[in-house]
C-alpha positions in Angstrom: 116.9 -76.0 79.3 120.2 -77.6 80.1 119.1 -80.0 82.6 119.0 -83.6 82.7 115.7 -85.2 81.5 114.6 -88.8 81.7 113.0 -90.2 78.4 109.6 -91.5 79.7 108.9 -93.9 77.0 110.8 -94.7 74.0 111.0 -92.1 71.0 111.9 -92.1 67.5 114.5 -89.4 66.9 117.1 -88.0 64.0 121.0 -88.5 64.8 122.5 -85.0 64.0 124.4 -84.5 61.6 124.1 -87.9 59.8 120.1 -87.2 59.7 119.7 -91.3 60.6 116.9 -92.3 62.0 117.5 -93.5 65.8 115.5 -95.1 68.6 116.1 -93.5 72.4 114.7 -96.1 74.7 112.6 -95.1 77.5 114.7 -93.7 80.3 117.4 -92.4 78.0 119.3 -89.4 79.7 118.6 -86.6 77.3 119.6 -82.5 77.7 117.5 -80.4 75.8 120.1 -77.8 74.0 118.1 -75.9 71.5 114.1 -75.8 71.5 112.9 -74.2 69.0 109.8 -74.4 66.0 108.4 -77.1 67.6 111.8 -80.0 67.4 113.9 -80.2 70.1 117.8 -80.9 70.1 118.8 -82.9 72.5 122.3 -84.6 73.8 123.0 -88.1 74.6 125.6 -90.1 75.2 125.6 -91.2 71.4 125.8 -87.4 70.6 123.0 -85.1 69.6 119.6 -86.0 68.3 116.7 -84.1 67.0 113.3 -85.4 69.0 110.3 -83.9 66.2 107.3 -81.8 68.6 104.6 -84.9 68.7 107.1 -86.5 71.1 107.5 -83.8 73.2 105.5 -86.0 76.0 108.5 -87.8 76.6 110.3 -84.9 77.5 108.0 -83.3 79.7 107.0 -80.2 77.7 103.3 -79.1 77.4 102.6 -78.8 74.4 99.9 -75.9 74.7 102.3 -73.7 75.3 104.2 -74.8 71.9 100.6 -73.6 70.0 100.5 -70.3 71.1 103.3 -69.9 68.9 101.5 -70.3 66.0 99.3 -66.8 66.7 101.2 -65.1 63.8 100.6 -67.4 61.4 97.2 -67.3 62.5 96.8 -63.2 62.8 97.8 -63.5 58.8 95.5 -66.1 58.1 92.7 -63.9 59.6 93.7 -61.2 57.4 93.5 -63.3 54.0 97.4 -62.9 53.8 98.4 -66.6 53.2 101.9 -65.6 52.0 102.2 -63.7 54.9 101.4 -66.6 57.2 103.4 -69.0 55.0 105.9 -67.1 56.4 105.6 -67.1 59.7 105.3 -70.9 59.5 108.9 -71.0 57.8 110.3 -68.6 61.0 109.6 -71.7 63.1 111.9 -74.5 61.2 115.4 -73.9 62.3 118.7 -75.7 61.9 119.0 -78.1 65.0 122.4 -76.9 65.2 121.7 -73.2 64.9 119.8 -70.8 66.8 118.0 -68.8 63.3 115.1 -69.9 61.7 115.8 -70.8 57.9 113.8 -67.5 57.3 116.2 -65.7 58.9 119.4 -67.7 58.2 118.5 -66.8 54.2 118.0 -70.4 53.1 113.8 -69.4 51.5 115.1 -68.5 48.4 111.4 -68.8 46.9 107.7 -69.0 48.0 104.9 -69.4 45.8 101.6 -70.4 46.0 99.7 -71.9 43.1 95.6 -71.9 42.5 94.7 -75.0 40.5 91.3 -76.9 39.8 90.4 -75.5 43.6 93.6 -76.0 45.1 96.1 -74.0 47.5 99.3 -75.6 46.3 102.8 -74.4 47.3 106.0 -74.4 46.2 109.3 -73.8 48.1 112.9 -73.3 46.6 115.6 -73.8 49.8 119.0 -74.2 50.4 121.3 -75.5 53.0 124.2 -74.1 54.5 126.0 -76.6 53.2 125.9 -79.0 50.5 126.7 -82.1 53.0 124.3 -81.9 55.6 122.9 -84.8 56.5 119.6 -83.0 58.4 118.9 -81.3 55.0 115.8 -83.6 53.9 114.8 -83.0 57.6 114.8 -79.4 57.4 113.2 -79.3 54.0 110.1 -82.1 55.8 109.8 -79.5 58.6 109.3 -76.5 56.4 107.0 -78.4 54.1 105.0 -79.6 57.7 104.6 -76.2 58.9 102.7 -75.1 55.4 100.2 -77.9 55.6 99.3 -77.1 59.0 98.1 -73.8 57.6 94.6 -73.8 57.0 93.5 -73.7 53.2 96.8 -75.7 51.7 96.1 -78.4 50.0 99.6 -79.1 48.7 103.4 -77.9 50.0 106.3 -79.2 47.9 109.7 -78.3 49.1 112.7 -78.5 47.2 116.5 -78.5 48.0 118.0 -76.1 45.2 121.7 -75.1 45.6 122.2 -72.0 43.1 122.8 -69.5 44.0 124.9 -71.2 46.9 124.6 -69.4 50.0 126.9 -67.5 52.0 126.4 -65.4 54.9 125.9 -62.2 53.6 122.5 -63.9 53.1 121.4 -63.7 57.0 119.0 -61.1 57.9 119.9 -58.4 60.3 117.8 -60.2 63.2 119.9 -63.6 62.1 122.9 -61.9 62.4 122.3 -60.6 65.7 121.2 -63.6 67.3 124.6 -65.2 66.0 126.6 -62.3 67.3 127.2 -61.2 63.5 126.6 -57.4 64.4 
């Protein structure tokens, strides 16, 4: 991370924190400043901009190496625990301007999965860390992304709730050390 990579073709992208969609013409200057649940966070001259994993190509990043990631999910799937690897899934969506998974930064506030006329449905309650961002319908796409790929979902609804509002005190003890916190 942190060095200067050439766009080899052009990409879609998200403008952080306005969460507009953008176009980044192939050989767009781009450095990668946060890679993490399969997005990537990038800085351009125009500012920062969130580049979603299926583009990762154009940055230069084997993607194999992003799906070994997914083994936890996967362990938990093997187990029958689907709320377990639900879960996992959700600890790889992260803020593109913060280093915590929303698992971890306390933004879940409910998970529940729903058996109907043969169907895995879920449903997701989440919150933002703050009422204005832009990149909120982003985040919630992500997290609702991540469920479907898990295998026996039929259905993932995500939805942006904002009581009880969040505050910090909400970040696990892992979140809080990865922000310095503790």
């Amino acid at each position: 991370m942190h060095e200067e990579i050439e766009l080899t073709r052009d990409v879609e992208a998200i403008q952080i924190p306005s969460g507009d969609l953008i176009k980044l013409p192939v050989g767009t200057k781009v450095m990668i400043t946060q890679a993490l649940g399969g997005t990537y966070t990038v800085a351009t001259q125009s500012g920062l901009a969130r580049i979603k994993q299926d583009n990762a190509d154009a940055l230069g990043i084997d993607l194999e190496a992003e799906k070994a990631k997914l083994s936890a999910a996967n362990e938990a799937l093997a187990a029958g625990d689907l709320q377990g690897a639900i879960w996992e899934q959700l600890k790889l969506v992260f803020d593109p301007e913060i280093p915590v998974n929303i698992v971890d930064l306390g933004l879940v506030y409910d998970c529940t999965i729903k058996e109907e006329e043969g169907e895995t449905n879920v449903e997701m309650k989440m919150t933002l860390t703050a009422p204005g961002c832009g990149m909120g319908p982003t985040i919630a796409a992500d997290a609702q992304s991540k469920i479907l790929m898990l295998e026996g979902v039929s259905n993932a609804q995500v939805d942006i709730v904002w009581d009880p509002v969040w505050n910090q005190d909400m970040i696990s003890e892992e979140g809080k050390m990865k922000l310095g916190m503790i």
